[in-house]
mmCIF file of the N, C-alpha and C atoms, coordinates in Angstrom:
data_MODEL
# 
_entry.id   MODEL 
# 
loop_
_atom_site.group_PDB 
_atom_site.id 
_atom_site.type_symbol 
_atom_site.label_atom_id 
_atom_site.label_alt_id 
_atom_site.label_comp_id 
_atom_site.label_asym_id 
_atom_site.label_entity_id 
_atom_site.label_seq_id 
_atom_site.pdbx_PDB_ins_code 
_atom_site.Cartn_x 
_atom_site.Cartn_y 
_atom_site.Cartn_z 
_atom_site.occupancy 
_atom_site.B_iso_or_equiv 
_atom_site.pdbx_formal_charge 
_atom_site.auth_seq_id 
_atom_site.auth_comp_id 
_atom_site.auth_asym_id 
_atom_site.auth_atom_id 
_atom_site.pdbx_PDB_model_num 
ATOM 1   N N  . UNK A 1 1  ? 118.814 147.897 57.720 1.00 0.00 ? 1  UNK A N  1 
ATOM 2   C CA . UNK A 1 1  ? 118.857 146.460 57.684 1.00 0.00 ? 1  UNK A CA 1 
ATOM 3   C C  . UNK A 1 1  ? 120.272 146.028 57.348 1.00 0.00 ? 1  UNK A C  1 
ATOM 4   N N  . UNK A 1 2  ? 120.763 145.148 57.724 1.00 0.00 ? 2  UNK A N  1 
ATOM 5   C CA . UNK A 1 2  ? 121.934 144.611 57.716 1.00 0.00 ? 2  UNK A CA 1 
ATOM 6   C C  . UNK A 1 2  ? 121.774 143.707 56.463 1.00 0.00 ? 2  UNK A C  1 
ATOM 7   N N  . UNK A 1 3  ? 122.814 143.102 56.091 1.00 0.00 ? 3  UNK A N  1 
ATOM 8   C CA . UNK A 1 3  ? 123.348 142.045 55.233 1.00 0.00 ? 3  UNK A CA 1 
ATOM 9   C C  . UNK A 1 3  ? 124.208 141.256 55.142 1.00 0.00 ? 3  UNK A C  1 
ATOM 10  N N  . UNK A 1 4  ? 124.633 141.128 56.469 1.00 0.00 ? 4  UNK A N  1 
ATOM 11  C CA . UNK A 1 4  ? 125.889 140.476 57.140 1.00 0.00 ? 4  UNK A CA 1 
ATOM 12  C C  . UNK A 1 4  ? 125.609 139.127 57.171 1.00 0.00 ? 4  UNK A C  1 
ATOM 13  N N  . UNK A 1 5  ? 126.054 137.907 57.120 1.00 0.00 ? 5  UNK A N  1 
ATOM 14  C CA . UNK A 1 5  ? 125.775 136.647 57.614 1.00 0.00 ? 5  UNK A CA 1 
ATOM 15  C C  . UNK A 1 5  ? 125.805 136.253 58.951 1.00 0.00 ? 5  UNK A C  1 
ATOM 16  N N  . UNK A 1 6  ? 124.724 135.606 59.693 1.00 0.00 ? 6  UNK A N  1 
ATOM 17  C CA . UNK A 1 6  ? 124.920 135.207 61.116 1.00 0.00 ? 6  UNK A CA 1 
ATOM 18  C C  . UNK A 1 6  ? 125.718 134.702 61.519 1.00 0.00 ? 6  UNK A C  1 
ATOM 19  N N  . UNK A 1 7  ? 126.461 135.246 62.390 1.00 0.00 ? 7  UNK A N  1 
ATOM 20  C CA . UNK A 1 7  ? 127.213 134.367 63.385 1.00 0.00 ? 7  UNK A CA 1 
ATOM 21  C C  . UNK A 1 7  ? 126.436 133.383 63.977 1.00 0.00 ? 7  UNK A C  1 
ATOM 22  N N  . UNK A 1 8  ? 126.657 131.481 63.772 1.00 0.00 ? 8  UNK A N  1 
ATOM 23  C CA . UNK A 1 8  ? 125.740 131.261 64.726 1.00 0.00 ? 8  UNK A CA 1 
ATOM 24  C C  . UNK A 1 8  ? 126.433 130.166 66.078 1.00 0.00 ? 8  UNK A C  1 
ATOM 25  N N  . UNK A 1 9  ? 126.002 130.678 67.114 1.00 0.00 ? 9  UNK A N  1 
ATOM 26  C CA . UNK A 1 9  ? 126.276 130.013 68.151 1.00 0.00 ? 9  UNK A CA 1 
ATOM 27  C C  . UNK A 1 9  ? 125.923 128.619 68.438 1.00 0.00 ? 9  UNK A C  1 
ATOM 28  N N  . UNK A 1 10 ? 126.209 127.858 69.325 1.00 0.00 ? 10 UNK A N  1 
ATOM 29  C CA . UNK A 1 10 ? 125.117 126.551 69.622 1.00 0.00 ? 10 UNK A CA 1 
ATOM 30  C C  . UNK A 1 10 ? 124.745 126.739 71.064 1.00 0.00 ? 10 UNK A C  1 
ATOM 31  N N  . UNK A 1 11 ? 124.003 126.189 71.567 1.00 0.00 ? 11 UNK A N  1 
ATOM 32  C CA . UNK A 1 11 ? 123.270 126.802 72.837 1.00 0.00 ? 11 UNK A CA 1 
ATOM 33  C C  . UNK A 1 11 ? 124.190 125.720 73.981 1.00 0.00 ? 11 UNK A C  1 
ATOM 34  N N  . UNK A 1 12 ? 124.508 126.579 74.746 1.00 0.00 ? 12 UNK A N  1 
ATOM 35  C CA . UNK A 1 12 ? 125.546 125.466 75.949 1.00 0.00 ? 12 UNK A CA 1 
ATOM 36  C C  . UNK A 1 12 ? 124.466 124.902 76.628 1.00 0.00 ? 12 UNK A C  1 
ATOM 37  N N  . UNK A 1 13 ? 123.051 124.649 76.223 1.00 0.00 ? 13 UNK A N  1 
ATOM 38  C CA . UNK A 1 13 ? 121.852 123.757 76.950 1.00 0.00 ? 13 UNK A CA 1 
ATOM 39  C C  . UNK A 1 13 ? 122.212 122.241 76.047 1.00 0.00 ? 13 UNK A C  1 
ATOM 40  N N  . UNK A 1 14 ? 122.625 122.531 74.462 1.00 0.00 ? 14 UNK A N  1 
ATOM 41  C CA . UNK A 1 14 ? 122.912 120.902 74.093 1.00 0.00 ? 14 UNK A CA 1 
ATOM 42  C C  . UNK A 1 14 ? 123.982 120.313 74.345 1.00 0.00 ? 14 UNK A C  1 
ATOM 43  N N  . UNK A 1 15 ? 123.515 118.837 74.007 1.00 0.00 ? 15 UNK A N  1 
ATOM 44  C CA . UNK A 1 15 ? 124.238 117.944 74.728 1.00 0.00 ? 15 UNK A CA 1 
ATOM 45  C C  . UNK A 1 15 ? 124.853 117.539 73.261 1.00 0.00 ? 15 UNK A C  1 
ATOM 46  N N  . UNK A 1 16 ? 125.917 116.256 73.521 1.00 0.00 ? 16 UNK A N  1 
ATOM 47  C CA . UNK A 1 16 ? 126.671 115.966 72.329 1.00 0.00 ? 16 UNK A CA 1 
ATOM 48  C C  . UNK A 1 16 ? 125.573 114.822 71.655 1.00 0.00 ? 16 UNK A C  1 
ATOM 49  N N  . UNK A 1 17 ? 124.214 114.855 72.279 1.00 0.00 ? 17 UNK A N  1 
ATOM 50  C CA . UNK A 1 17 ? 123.448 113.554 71.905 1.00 0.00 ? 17 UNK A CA 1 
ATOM 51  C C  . UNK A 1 17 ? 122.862 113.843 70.863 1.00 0.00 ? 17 UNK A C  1 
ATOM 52  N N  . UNK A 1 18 ? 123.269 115.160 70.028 1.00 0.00 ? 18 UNK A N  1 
ATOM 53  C CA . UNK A 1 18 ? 122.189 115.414 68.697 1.00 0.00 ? 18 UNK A CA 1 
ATOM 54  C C  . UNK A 1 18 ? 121.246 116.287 68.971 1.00 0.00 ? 18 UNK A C  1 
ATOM 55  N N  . UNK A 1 19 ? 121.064 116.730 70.150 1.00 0.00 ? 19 UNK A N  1 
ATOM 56  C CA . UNK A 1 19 ? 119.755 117.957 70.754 1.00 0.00 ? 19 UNK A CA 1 
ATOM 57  C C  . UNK A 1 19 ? 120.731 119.154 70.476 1.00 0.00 ? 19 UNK A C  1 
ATOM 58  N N  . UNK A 1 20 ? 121.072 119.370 69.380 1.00 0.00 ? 20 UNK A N  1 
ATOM 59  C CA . UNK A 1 20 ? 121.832 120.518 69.332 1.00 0.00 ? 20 UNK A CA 1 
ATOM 60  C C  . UNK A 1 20 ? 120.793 122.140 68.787 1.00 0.00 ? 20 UNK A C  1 
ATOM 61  N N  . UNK A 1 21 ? 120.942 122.860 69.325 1.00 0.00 ? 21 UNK A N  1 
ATOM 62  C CA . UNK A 1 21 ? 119.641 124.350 69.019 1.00 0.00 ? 21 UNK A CA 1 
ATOM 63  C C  . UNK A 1 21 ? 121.596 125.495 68.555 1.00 0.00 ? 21 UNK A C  1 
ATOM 64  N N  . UNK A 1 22 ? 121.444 126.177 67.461 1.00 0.00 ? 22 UNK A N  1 
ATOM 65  C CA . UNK A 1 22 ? 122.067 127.461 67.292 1.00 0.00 ? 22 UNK A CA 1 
ATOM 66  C C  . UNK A 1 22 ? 121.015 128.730 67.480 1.00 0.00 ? 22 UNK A C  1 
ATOM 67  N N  . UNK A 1 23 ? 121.630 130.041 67.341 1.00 0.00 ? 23 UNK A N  1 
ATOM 68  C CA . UNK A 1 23 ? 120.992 131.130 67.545 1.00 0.00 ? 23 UNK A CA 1 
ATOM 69  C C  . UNK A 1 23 ? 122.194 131.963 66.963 1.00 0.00 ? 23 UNK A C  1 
ATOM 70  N N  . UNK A 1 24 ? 121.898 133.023 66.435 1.00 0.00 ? 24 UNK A N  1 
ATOM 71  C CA . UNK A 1 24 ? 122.750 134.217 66.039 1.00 0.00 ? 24 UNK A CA 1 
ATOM 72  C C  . UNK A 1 24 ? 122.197 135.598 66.504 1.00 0.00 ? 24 UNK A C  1 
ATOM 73  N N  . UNK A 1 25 ? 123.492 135.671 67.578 1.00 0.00 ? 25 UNK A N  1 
ATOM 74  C CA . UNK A 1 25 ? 122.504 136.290 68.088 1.00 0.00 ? 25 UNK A CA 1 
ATOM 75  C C  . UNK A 1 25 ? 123.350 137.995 67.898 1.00 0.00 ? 25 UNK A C  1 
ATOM 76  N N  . UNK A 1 26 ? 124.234 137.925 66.518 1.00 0.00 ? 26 UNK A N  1 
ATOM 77  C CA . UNK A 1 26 ? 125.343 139.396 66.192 1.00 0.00 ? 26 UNK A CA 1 
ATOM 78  C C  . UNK A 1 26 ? 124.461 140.124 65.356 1.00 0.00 ? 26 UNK A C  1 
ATOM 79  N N  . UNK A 1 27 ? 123.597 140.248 64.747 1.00 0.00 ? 27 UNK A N  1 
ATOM 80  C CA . UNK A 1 27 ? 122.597 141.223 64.200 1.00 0.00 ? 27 UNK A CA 1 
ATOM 81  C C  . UNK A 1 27 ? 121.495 141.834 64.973 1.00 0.00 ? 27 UNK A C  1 
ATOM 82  N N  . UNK A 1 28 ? 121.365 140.608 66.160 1.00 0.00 ? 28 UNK A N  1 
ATOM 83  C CA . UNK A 1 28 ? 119.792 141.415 66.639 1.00 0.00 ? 28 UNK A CA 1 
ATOM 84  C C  . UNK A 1 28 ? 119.295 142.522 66.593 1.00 0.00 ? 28 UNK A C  1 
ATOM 85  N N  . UNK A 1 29 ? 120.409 143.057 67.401 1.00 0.00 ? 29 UNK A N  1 
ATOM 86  C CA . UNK A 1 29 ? 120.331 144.418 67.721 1.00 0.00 ? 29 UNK A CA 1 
ATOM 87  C C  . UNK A 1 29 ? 119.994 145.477 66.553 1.00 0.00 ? 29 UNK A C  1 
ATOM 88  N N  . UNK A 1 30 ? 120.319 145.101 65.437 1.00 0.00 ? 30 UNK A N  1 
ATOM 89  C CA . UNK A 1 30 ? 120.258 145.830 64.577 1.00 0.00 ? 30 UNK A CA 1 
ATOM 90  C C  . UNK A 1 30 ? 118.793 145.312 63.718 1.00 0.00 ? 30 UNK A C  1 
ATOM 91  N N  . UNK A 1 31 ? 118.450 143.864 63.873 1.00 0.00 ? 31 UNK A N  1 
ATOM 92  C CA . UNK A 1 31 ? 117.207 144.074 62.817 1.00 0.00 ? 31 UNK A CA 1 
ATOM 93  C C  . UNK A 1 31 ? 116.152 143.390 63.892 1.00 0.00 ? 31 UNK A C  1 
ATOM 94  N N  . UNK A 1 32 ? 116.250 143.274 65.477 1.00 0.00 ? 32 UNK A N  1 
ATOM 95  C CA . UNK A 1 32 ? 115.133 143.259 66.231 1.00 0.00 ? 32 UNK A CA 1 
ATOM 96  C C  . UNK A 1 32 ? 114.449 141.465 66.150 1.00 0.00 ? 32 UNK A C  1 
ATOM 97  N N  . UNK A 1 33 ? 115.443 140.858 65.725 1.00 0.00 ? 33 UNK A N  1 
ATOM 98  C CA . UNK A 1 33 ? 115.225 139.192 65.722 1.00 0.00 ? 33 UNK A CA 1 
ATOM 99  C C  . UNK A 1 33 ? 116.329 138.439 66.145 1.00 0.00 ? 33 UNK A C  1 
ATOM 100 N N  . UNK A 1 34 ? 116.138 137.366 66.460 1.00 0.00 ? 34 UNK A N  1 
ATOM 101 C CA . UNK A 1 34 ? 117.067 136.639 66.462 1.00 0.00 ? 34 UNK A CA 1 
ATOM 102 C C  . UNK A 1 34 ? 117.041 135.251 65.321 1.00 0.00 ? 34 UNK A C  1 
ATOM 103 N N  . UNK A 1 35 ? 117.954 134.993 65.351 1.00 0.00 ? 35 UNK A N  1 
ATOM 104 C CA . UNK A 1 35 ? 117.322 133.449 64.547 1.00 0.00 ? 35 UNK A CA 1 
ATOM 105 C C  . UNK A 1 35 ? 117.885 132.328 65.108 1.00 0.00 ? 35 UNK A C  1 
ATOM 106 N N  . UNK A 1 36 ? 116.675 131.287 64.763 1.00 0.00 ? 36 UNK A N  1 
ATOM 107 C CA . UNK A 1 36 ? 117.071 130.301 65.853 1.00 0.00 ? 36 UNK A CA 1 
ATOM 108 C C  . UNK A 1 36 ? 117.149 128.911 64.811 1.00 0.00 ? 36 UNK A C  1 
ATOM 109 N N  . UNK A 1 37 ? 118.136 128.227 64.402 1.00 0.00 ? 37 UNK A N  1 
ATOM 110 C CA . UNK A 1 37 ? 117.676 126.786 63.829 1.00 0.00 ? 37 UNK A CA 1 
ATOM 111 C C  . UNK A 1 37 ? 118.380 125.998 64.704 1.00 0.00 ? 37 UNK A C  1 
ATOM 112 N N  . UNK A 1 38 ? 118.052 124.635 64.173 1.00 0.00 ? 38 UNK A N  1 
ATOM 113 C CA . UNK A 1 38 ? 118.935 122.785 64.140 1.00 0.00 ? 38 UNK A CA 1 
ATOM 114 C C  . UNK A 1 38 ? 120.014 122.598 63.546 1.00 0.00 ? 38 UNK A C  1 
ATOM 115 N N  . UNK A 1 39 ? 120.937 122.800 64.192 1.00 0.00 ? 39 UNK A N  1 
ATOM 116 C CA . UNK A 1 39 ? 122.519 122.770 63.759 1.00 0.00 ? 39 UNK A CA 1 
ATOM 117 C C  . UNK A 1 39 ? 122.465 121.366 62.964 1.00 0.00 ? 39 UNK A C  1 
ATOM 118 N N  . UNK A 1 40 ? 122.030 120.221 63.310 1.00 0.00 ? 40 UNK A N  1 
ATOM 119 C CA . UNK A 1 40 ? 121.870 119.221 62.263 1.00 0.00 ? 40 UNK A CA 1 
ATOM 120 C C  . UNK A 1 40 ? 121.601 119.231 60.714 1.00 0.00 ? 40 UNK A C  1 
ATOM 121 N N  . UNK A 1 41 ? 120.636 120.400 60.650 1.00 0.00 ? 41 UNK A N  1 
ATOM 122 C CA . UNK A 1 41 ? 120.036 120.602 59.149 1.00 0.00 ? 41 UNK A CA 1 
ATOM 123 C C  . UNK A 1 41 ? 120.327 122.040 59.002 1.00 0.00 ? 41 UNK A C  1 
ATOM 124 N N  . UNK A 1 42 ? 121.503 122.570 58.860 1.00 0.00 ? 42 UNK A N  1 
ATOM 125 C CA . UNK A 1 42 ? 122.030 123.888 58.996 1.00 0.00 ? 42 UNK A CA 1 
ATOM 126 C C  . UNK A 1 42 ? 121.433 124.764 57.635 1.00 0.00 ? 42 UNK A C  1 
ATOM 127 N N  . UNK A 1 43 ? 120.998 123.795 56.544 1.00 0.00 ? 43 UNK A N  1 
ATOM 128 C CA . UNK A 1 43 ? 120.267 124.485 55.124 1.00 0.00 ? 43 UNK A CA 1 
ATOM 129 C C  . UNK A 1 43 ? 118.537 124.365 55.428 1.00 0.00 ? 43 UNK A C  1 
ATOM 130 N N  . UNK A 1 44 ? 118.543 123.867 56.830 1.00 0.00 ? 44 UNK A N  1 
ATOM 131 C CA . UNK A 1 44 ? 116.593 123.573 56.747 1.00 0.00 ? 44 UNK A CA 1 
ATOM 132 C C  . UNK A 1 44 ? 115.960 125.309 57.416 1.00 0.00 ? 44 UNK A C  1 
ATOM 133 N N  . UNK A 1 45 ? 114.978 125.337 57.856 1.00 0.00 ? 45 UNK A N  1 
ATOM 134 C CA . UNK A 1 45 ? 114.130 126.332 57.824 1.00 0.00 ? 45 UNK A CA 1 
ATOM 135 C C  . UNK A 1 45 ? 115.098 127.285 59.534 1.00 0.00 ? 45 UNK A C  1 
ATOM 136 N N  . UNK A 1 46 ? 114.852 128.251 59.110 1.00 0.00 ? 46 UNK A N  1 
ATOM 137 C CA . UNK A 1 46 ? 115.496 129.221 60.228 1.00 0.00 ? 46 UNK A CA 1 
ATOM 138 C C  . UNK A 1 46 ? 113.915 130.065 61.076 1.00 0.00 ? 46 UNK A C  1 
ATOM 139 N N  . UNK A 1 47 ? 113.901 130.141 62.368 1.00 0.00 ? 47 UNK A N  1 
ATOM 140 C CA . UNK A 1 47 ? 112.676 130.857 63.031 1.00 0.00 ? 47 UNK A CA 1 
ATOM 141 C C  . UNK A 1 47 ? 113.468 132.224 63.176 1.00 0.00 ? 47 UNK A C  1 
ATOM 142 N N  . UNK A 1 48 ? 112.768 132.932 62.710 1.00 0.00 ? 48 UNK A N  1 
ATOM 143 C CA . UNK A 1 48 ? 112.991 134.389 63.220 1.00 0.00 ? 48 UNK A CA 1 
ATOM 144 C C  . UNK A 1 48 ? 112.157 134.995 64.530 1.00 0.00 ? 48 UNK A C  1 
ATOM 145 N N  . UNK A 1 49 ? 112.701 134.898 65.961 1.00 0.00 ? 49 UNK A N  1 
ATOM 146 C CA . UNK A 1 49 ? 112.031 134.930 67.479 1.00 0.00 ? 49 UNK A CA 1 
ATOM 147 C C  . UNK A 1 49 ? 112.403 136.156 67.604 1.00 0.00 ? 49 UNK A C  1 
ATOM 148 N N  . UNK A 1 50 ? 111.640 137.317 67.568 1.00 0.00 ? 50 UNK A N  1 
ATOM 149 C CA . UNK A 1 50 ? 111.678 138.686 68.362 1.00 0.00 ? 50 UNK A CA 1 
ATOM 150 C C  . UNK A 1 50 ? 112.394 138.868 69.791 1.00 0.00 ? 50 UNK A C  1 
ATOM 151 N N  . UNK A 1 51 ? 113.495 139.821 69.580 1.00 0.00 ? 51 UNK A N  1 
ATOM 152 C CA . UNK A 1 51 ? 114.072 139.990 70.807 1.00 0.00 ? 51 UNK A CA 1 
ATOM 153 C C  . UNK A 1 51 ? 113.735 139.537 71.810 1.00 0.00 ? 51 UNK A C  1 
ATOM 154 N N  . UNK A 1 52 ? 112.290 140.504 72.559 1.00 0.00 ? 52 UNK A N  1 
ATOM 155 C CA . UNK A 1 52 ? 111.806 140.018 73.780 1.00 0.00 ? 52 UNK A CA 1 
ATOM 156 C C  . UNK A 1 52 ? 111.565 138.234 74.075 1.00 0.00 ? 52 UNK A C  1 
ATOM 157 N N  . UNK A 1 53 ? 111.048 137.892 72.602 1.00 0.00 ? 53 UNK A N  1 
ATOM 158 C CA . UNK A 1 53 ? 110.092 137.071 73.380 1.00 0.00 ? 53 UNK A CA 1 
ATOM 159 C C  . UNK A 1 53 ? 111.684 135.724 73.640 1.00 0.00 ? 53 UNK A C  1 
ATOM 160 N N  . UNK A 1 54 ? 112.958 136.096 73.064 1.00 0.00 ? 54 UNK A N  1 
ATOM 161 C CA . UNK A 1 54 ? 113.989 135.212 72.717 1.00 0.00 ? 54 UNK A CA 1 
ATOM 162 C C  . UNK A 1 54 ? 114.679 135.505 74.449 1.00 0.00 ? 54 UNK A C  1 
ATOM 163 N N  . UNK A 1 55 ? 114.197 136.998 74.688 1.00 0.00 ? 55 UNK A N  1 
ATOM 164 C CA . UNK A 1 55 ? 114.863 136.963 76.252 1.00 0.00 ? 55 UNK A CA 1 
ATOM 165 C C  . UNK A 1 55 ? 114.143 136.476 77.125 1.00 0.00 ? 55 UNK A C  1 
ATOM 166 N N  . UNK A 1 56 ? 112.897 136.375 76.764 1.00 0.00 ? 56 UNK A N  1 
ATOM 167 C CA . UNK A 1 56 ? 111.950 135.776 78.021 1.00 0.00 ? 56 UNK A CA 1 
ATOM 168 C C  . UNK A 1 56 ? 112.485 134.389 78.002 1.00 0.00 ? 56 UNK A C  1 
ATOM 169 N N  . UNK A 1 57 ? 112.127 134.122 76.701 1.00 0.00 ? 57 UNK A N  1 
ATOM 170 C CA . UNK A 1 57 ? 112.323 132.388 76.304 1.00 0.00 ? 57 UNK A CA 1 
ATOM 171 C C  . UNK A 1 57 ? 113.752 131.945 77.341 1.00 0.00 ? 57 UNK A C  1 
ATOM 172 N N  . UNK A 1 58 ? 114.874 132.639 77.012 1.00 0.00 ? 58 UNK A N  1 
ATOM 173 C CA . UNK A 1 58 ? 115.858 132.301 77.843 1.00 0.00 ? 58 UNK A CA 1 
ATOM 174 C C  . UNK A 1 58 ? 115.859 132.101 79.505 1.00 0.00 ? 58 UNK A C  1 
ATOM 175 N N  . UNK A 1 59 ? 115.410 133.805 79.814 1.00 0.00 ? 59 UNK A N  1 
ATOM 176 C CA . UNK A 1 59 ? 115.435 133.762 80.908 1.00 0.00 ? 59 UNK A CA 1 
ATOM 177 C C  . UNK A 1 59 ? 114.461 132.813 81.509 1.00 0.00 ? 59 UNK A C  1 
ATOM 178 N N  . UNK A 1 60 ? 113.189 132.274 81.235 1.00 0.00 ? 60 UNK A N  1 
ATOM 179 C CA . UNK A 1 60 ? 112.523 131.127 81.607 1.00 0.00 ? 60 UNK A CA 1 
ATOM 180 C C  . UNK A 1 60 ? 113.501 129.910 81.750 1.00 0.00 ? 60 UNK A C  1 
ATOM 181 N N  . UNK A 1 61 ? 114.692 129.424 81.013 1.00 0.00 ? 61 UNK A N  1 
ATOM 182 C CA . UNK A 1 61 ? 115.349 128.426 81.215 1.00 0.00 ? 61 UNK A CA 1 
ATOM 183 C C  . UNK A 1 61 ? 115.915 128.508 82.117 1.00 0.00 ? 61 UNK A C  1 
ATOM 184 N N  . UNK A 1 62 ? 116.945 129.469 82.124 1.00 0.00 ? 62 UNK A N  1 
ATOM 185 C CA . UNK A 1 62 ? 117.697 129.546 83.015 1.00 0.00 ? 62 UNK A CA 1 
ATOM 186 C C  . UNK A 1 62 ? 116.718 129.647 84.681 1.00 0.00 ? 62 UNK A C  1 
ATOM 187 N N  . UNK A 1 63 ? 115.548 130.092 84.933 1.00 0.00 ? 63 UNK A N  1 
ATOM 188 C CA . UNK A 1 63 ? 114.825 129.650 86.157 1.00 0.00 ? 63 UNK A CA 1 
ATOM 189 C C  . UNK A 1 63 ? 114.234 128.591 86.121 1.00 0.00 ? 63 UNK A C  1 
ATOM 190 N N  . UNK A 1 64 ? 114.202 127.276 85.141 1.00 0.00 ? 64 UNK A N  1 
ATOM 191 C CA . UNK A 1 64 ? 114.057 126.046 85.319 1.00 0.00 ? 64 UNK A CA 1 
ATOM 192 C C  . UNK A 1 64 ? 112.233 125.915 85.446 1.00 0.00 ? 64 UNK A C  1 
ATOM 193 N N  . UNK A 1 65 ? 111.778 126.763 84.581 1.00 0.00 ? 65 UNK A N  1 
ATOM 194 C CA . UNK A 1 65 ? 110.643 126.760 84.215 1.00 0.00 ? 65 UNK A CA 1 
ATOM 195 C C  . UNK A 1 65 ? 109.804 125.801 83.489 1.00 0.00 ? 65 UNK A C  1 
ATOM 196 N N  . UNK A 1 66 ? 110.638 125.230 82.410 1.00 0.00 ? 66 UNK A N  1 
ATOM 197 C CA . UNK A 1 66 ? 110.689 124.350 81.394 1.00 0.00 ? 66 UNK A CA 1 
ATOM 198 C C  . UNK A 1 66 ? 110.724 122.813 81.964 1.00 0.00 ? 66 UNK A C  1 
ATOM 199 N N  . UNK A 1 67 ? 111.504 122.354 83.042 1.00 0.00 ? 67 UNK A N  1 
ATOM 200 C CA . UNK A 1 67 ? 111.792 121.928 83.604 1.00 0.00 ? 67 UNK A CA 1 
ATOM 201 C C  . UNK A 1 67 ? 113.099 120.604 83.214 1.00 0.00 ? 67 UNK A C  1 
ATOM 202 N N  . UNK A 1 68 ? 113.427 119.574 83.360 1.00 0.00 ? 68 UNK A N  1 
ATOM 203 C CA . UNK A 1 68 ? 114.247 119.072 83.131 1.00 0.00 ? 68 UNK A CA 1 
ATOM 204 C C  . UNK A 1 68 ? 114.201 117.807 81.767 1.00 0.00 ? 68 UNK A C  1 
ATOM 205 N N  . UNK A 1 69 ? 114.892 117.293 81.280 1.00 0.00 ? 69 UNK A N  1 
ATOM 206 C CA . UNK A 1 69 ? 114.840 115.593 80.003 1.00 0.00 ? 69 UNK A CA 1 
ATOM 207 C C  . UNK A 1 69 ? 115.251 114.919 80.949 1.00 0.00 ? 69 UNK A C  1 
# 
């Protein structure tokens, strides 16, 4: 298990309108999660999304599954 602090990214899906999503995604590999919060409330609750289901989740966007706002 690691003990490193997340790097966290913001997702190039938000916009500057406040729909902002981060993810850190420099540990996965090593503890098999990703974490996902609201860059707005950067001290509020963090989801811990299992690899797969964080690559499905993606790759569903990127084929416009979800569909459009």
């Amino acid at each position: 298990m690691t003990t490193e602090s997340p790097q966290w990214v913001k997702s190039s899906y938000s916009n500057n309108g406040g729909s902002c999503v981060e993810w850190a995604p420099s540990n996965a590999s090593a503890t098999g999660v990703v974490p996902v919060r609201d860059s707005k409330q950067v001290s509020g609750p963090v989801l811990n999304v299992p690899v797969g289901a964080f690559a499905s989740f993606v790759a569903g966007v990127k084929a416009g599954e979800f569909g459009t706002v």
